[in-house]
C-alpha positions in Angstrom: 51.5 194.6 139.6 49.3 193.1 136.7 50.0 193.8 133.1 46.6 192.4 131.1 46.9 191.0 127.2 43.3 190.4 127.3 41.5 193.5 129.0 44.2 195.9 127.9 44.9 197.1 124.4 48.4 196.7 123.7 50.7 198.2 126.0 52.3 197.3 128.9 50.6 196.9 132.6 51.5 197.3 135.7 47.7 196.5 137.2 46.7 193.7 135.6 43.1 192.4 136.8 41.9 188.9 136.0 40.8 188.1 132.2 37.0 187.6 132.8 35.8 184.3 131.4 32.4 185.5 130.0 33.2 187.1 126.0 32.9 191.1 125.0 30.0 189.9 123.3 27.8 188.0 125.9 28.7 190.4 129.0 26.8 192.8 126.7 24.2 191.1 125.5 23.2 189.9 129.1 23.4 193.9 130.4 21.2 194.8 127.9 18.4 191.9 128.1 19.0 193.3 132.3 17.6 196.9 131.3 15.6 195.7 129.1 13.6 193.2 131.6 13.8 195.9 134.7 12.6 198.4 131.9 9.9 196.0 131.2 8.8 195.2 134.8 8.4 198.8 135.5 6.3 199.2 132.7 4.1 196.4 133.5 3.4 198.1 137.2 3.0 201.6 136.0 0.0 200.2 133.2 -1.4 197.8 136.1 -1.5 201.1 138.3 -2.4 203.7 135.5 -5.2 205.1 137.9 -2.5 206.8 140.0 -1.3 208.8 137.5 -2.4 211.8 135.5 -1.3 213.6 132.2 -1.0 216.9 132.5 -2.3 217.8 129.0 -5.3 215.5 128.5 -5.7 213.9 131.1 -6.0 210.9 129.5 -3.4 207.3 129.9 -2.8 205.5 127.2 -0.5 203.1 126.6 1.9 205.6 124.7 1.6 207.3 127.8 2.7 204.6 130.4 5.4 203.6 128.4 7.1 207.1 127.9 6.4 207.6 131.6 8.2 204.4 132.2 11.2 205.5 130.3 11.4 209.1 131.1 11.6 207.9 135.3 13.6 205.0 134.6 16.2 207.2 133.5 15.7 210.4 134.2 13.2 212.2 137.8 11.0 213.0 135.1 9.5 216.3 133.4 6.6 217.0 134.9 4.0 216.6 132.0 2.4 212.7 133.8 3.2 213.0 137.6 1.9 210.0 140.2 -1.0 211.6 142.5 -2.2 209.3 144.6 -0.3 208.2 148.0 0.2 204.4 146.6 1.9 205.7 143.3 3.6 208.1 144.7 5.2 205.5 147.0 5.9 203.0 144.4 7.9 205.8 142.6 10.0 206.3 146.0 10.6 203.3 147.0 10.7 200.9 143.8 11.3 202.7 140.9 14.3 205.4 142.4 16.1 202.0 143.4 16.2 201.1 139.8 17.0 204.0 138.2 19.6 204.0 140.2 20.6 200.7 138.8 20.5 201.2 135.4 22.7 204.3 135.9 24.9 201.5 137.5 24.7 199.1 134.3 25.4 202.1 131.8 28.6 203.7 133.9 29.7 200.0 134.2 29.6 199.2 130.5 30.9 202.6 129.5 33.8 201.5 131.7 34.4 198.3 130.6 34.2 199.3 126.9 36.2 202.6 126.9 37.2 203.7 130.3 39.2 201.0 131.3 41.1 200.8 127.9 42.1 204.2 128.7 43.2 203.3 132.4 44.8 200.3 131.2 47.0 202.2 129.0 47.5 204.7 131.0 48.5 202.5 134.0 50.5 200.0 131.7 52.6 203.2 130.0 53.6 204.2 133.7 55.1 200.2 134.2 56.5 200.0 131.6 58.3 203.6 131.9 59.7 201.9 135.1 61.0 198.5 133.8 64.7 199.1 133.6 67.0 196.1 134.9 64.7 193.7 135.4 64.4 189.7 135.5 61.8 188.3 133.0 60.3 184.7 133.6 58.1 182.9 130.8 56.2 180.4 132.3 55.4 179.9 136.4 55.6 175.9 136.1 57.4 174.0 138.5 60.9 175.3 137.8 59.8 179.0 137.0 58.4 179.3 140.5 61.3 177.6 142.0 63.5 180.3 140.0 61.5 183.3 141.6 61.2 182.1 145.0 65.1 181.6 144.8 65.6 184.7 143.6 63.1 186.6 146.3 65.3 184.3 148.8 68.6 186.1 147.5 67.0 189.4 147.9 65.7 190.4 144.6 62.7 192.9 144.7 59.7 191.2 143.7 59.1 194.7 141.5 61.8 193.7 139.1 60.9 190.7 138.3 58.0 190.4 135.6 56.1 186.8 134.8 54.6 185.8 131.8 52.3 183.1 131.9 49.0 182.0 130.0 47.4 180.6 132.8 45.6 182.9 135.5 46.4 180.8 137.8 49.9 180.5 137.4 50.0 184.6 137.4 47.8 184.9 140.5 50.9 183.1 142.3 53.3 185.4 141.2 51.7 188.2 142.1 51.0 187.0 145.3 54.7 187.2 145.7 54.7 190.6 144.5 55.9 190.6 140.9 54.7 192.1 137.8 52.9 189.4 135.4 51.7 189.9 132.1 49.1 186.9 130.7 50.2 186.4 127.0 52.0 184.1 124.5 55.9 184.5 125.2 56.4 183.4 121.9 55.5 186.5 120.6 57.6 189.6 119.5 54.5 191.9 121.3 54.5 190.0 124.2 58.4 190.5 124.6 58.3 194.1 123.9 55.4 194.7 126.1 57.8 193.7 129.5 60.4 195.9 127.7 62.9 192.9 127.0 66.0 195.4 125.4 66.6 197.0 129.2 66.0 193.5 130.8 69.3 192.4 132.7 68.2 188.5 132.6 65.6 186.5 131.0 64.1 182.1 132.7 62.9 180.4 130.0 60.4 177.4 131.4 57.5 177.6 129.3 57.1 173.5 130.1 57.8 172.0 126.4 61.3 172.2 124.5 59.9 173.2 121.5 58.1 176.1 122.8 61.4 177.4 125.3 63.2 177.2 122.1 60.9 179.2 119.9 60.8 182.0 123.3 64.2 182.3 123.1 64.8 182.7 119.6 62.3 185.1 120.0 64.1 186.9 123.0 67.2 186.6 120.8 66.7 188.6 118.2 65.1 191.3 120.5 67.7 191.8 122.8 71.1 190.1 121.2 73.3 190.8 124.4 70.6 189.3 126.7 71.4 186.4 129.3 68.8 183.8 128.6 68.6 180.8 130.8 66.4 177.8 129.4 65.1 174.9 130.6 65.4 171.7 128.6 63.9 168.4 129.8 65.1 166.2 126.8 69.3 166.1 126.1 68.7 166.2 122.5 67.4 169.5 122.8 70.5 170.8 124.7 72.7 171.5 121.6 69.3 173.5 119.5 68.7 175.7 122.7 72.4 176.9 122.3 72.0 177.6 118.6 68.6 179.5 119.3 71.1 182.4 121.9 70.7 180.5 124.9 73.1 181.4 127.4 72.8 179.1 129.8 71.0 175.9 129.5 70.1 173.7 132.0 68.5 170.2 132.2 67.1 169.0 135.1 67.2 165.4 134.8 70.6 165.8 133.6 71.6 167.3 137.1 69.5 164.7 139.2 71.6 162.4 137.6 74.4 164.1 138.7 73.6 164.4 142.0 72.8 161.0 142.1 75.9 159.6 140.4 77.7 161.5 143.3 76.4 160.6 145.7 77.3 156.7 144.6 80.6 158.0 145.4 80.3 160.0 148.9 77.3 160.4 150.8 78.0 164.3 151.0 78.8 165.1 147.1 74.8 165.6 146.7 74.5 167.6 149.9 77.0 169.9 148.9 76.3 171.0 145.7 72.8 171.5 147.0 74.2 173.9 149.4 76.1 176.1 146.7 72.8 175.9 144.9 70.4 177.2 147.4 70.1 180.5 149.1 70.1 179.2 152.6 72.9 177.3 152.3 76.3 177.7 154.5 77.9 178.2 151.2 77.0 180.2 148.1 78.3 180.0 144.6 78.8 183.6 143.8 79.4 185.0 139.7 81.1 188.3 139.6 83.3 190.5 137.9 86.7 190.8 138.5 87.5 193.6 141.1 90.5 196.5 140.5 92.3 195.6 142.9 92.3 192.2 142.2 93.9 192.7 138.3 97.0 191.6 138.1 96.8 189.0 141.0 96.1 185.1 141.1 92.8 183.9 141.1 93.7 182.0 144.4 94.7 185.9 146.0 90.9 186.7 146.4 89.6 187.5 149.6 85.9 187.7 149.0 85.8 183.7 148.6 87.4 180.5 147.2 87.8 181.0 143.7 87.5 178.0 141.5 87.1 179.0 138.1 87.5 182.1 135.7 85.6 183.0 132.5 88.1 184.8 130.0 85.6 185.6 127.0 83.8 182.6 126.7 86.7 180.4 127.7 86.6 178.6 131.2 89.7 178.3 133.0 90.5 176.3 136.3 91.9 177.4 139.0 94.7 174.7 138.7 95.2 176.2 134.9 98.4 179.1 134.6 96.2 181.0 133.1 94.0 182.0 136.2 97.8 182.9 138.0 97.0 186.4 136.5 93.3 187.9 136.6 93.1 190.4 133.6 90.3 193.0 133.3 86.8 192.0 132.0 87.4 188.6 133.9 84.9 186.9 135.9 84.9 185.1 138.2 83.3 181.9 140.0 84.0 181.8 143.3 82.6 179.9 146.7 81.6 182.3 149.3 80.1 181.8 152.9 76.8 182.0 153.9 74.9 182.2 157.1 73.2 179.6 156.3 69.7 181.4 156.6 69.7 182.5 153.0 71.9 185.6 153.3 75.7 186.0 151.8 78.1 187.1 154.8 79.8 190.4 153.3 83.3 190.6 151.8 86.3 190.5 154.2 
């Protein structure tokens, strides 16, 4: 599903076609000089072969007269008054001037489309999207790591229909909805843009817009659109980690940060990298699961779960380890952070 910024008025899409790279202006202006030449060339013929036809009134042909001929069959069968009458004209009408008219019909139901009846379609189409966004996963920007986030996500089983792309780059969108998802081609930056993907019933929200300074800009956006939003961000400089939290930035993530990670693990056992891989991707043996804590499991130690290995609980915004007395009594509105198994073919084996 397509959602258009540039061929549809405001709203929201689901349909989006490609922006066309010729302007309003010129896609006009070159229909126009079409009729107008065809127009022309069937005015040229119809003086060259004048003989063939007759008026009806004087019976005389006169410029005037080939020229409102020309019109009146170019666009219309005609009224009668000039009429071809011999067997060449007559066949010139059939067979080369019918063809045209035909064509120019064409060129003025395809203009009228592009100028009034696709806005209408567009918003039309765009309402009905929109209507149907509830719960769904917003990505700005299909770079590297925004297209790694989706196919991650269509990996864990997340319908393609709730997840909506912006991007500014055709391209980038064409991807995306290769895979299925919605994508809207505008400037994430934008309160319009945010409100067009209907941001306040989101449930998530990647930022990865390529530059720091514009991820932060989306998100402060995002943030004051939708307060209770989880926003992750990418940050590729560790300077910026601290601003991206002060713009509402739930979870931020740095790249280059976790390479080095990985590799300062792995300096210390040659599985350390290969593990935390495997909690990190969907086809892993192991998944690193985020969930709230259960009723029956109130009241209990976080190491009494049976649906995984927990390791760590969120209380609020305060992290507490499994080692920590604190997790020896799960309360409600935990969560929890546990390690479940996988099947290692990108599925999570169901609870015990």
């Amino acid at each position: 599903m397509r959602i258009d910024k540039a061929n549809a008025p405001s709203a929201m899409a689901g349909f989006l076609r490609r922006r066309s790279s010729m302007p309003m202006w010129m896609d006009l202006t070159w229909r126009v000089l079409l009729l107008f030449g065809l127009i022309s060339l069937v005015l040229l013929l119809h003086w060259i072969g004048r003989d063939g036809l007759k008026d009806n009134l004087d019976n005389q042909i006169s410029f005037i007269d080939v020229l409102y001929f020309t019109t009146v069959t170019v666009t219309t069968v005609g009224y009668g008054d000039i009429v071809p009458i011999t067997p060449e004209a007559r066949l010139f009408e059939a067979l080369f001037v019918t063809p045209i008219r035909l064509f120019v019909w064409l060129i003025f139901l395809g203009t009228a489309y592009n100028l009034f009846l696709r806005n209408i379609f567009y918003r039309w189409r765009m309402a009905r999207i929109q209507a149907d966004l509830h719960n769904h996963i917003i990505v700005t920007g299909f770079g590297t790591s925004g297209q790694e986030a989706v196919h991650e996500l269509l990996a864990r089983g997340t319908d393609p229909r709730e997840i909506v792309v912006i991007d500014g780059s055709e391209k980038a969108l064409e991807l995306a909805e290769a895979h299925g998802c919605n994508i809207l081609c505008g400037d994430s930056t934008r309160d319009k843009t945010l409100k067009d993907v209907a941001i306040h019933r989101a449930r998530s929200m990647i930022v990865s817009a390529g530059r720091d300074d514009t991820s932060i800009l989306i998100t402060l956006t995002a943030r004051h659109l939708a307060p209770r939003l989880p926003i992750s961000i990418v940050v590729r400089n560790e300077d910026n980690e601290v601003p991206a939290r002060q713009a509402g930035a739930t979870t931020v993530i740095n790249p280059v940060s976790f390479a080095g990670l990985l590799l300062a693990g792995s300096t210390t056992g040659e599985h350390i990298a290969d593990y935390m891989a495997d909690l990190a991707a969907s086809g892993g043996r192991v998944k690193l699961i985020e969930r709230a804590v259960l009723p029956q499991e109130i009241g209990q130690p976080l190491s009494a779960i049976r649906t995984g290995l927990g390791v760590r609980v969120y209380r609020g915004n305060r992290p507490i380890g499994f080692w920590e007395e604190d997790s020896k009594q799960l309360q409600t509105g935990d969560v929890i952070i546990e390690i479940a198994e996988g099947d290692g073919h990108g599925n999570t084996l169901p609870p015990v």
